[in-house]
C-alpha positions in Angstrom: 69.0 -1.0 -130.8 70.3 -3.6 -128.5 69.0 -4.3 -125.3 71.4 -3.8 -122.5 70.5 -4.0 -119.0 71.2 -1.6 -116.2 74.8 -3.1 -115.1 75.5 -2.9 -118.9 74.3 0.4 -119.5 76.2 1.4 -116.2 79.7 0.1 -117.5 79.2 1.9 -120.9 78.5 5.3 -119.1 80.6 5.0 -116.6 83.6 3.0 -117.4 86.4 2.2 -114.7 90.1 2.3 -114.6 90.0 4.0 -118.4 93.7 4.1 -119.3 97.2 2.0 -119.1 99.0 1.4 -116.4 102.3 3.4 -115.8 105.2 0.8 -115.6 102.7 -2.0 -116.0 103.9 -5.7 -115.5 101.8 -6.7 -118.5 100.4 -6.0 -121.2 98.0 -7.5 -123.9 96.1 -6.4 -127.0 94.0 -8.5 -129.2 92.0 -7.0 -131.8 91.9 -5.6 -135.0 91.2 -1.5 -135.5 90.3 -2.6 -138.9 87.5 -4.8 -138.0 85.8 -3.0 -135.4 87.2 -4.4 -132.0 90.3 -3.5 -130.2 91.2 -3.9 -126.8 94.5 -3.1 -124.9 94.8 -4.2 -120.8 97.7 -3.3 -118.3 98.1 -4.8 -115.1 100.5 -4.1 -112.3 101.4 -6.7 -109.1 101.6 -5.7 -105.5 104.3 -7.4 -103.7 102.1 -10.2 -102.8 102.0 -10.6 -106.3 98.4 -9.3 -106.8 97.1 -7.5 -109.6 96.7 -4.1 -107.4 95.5 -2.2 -110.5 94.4 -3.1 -113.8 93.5 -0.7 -117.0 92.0 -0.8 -120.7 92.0 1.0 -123.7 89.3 -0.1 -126.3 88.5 1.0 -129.4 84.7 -1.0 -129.9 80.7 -0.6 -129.4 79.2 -0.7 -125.9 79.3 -4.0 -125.2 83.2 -3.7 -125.4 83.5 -0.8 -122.9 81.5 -2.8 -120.9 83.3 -5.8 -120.9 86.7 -4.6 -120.7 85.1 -2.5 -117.3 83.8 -5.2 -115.5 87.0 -7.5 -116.4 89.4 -4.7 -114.7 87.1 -4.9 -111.5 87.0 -8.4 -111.7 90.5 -9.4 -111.6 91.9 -6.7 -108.8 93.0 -8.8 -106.1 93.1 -11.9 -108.1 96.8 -13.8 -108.1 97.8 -14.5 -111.8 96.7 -18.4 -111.2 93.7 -17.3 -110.1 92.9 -14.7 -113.4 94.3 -17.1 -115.5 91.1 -19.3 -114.7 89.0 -16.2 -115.9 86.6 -16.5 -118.7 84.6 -15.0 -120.9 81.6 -16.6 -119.1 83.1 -14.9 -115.6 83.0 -11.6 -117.3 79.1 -12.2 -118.4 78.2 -13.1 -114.9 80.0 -9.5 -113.7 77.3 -7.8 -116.4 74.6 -9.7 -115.6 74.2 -10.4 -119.6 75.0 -9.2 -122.9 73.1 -9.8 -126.7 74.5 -13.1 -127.6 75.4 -11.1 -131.0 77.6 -9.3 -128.8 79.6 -12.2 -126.7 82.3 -11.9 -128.7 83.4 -8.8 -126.6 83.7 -10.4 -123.8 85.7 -13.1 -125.3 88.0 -10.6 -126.4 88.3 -9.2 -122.8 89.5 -13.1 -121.7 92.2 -12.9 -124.4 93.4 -9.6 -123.2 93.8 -10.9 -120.1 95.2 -13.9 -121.1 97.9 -12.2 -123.6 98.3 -9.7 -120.2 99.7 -12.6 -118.5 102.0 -14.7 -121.3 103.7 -10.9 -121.7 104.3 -10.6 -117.8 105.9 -14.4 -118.2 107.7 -13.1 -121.5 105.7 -15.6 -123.3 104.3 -15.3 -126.8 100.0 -15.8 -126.6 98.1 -17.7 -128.7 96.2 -14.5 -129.3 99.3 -12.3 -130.7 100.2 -13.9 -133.4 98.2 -16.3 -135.4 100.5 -17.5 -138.1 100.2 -21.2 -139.8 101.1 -22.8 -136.3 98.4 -21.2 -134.6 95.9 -22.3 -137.5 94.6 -22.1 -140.4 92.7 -18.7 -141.7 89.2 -19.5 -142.1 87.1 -16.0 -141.5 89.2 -13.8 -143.8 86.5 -11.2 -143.3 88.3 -11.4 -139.3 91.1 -13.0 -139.9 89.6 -16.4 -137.3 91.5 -19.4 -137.2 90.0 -23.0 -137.3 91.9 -23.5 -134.5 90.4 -20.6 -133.0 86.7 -22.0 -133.5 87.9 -25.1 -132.8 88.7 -23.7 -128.7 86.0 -21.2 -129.0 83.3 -23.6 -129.6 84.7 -26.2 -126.8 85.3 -23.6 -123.8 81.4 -22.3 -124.2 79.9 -25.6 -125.3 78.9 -24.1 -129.1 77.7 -26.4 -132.2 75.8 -23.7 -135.0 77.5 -21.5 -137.1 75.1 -18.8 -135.7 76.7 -19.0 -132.0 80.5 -19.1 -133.4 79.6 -15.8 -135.0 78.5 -14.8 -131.7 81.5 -15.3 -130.2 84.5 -14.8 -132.1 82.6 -13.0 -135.1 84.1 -15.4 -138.3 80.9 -15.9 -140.5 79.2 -12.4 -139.7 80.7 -10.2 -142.8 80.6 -12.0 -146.1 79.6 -15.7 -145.5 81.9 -17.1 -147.8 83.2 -19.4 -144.9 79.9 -20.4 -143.5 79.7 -23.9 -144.5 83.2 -24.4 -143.9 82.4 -23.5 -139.4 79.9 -25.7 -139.8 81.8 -28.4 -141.0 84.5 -28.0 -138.7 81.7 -28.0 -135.4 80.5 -30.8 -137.4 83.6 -32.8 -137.2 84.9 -31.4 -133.7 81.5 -32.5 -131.5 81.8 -36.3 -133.4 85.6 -36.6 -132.2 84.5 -35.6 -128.7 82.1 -38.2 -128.7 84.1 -40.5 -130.3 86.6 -39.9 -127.0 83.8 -39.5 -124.6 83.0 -43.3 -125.7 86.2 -44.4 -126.0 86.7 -43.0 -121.8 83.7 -44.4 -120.7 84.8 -47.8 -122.4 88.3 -47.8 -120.7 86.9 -46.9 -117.3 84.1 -49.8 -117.4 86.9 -52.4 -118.6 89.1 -51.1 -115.8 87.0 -51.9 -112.5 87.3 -55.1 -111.1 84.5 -57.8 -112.6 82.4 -57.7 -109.2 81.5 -53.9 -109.8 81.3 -54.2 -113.6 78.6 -56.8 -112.7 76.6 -54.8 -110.0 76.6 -52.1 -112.2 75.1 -54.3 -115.3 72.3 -55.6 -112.6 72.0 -52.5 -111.5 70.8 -51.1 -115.0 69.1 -54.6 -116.0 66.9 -54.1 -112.5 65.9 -50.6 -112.9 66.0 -50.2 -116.6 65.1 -53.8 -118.5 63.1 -55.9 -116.5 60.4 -53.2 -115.9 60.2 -53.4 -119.7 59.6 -56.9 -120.3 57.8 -57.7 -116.9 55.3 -55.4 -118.9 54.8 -58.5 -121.1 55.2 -61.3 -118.8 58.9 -62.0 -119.8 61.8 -61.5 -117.6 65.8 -61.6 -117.7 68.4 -63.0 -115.2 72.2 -62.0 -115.9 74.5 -65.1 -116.4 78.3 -63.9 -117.0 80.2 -61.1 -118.1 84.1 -61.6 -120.4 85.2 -58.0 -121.5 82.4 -56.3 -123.3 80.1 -59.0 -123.6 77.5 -59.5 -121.4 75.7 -62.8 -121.2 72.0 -63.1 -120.3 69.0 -65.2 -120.4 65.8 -64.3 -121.3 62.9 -65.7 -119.1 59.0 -66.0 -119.0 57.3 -65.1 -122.4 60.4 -64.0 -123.5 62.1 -66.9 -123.6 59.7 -68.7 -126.1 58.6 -65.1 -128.2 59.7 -65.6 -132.1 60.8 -61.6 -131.6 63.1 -62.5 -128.6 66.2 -61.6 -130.7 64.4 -58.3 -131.4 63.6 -57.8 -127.8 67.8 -58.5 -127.0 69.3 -56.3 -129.5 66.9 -53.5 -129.7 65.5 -53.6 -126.1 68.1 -55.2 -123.6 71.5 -54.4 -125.5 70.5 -50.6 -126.8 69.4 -49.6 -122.8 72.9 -51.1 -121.9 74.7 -49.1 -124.8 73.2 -46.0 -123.9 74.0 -46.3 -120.2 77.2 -47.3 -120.5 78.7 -47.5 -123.9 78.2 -48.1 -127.4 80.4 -51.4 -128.4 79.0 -53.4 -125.0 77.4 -56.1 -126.8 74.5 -58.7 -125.5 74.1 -62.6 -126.2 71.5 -64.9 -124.9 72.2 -68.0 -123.4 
């Protein structure tokens, strides 16, 4: 038995605006009857071009009902730009919570919504048709895409197997494609940090060489000297050229046999992991 809160519990029992909208301006489904989760939404504008009334048709467990509730209250009065910036995480916050084994309904209540709006626009969505330019098949069981995962485990921060399953379901029938999820998490969260690097890099190299130096004293002040004052050595900063930064090691420092030790593994790793990774460190 899952445990659902009151809100929850509330939506299940008493779901809103149960139905479809007569002459709706959009429409979107997403789901499969086959695996267990379907969900259709209708919305209709006002003249301001408001969503005046919004309606859903699911065919799914309580967590389903629930979520495609709360997302038809949620987005009433909303402009299309402003739904278009709903997610699954805005429809949680309307329930209060769900099971994490269940979050996977209200990420099919974002792609409703989402499909609601490319049909208004007469645009094909993402989540209508998943063909070989929308991805690859990964989940057979539920027909998931890698590219799918892929956005799934960006827009709510996920890196196990375990939470994709949560969310979009691929993994949780046969587990045939297990390994594969983790292998694309795997290789997704090293390409982000392999951009996150790469931006913080660029931005460091980009600022004039004044402020690239008050922020290297900055970090030698607070982070290094502490560090080796605890010794009796010290450190004074001497130049900077691109990603090099040139110090020179002071006090006992300057005459320890393990001052090279002390640069690369003391001075140069607090710089690479305040600013970035390839900054490298030579004494003078």
């Amino acid at each position: 038995m899952w445990d659902y809160n009151d809100k929850v519990m509330d939506h299940f029992l008493h779901p809103r605006n149960v139905g479809e909208v007569k002459d709706a301006d959009g429409v979107g489904q997403v789901g499969n009857m086959s695996c267990g989760d379907a969900l259709k939404l209708s919305f209709k504008l006002d003249k301001d071009g408001k969503i005046c009334e919004a309606k859903f048709q699911t065919f799914g467990c309580a967590s389903a009902i629930a979520s495609s509730s709360a997302l038809t209250e949620l987005i009433q009065g909303m402009t299309l730009a402003e739904a278009e910036e709903v997610t699954n995480k805005n429809i949680v916050d309307v329930l209060g919570d769900l099971p994490e084994a269940k979050l996977h309904c209200s990420v099919m209540g974002m792609e409703a919504l989402q499909a609601a709006i490319a049909n208004y626009r007469g645009e094909e969505s993402d989540t209508e048709h998943e063909d070989e330019h929308a991805g690859r098949i990964v989940c057979k069981c539920f027909s998931v895409t890698d590219t799918k995962i892929r956005n799934t485990a960006i827009d709510n921060n996920l890196h196990t197997v375990e939470e994709i399953t949560d969310y979009c379901k691929a993994g949780g029938a046969c587990g045939s494609c297990l390994e594969e999820i983790q292998d694309i998490l795997d290789g997704l969260w090293k390409e982000k940090k392999t951009e996150s690097t790469s931006s913080k890099q660029t931005e460091f190299l980009s600022l004039p060489l004044i402020q690239r130096v008050l922020k290297v004293q900055e970090i030698i002040d607070s982070e290094v000297k502490p560090m080796l004052e605890q010794d009796g050595g010290g450190i004074d900063l001497i130049d900077m050229k691109d990603n090099v930064v040139f110090v020179k090691l002071t006090g006992h420092c300057a005459s320890c046999p393990s001052a090279g030790v002390t640069l690369k593994s003391g001075v140069e790793a607090v710089l690479k992991d305040c600013l970035f990774p390839e900054i490298v460190v030579e004494n003078v």
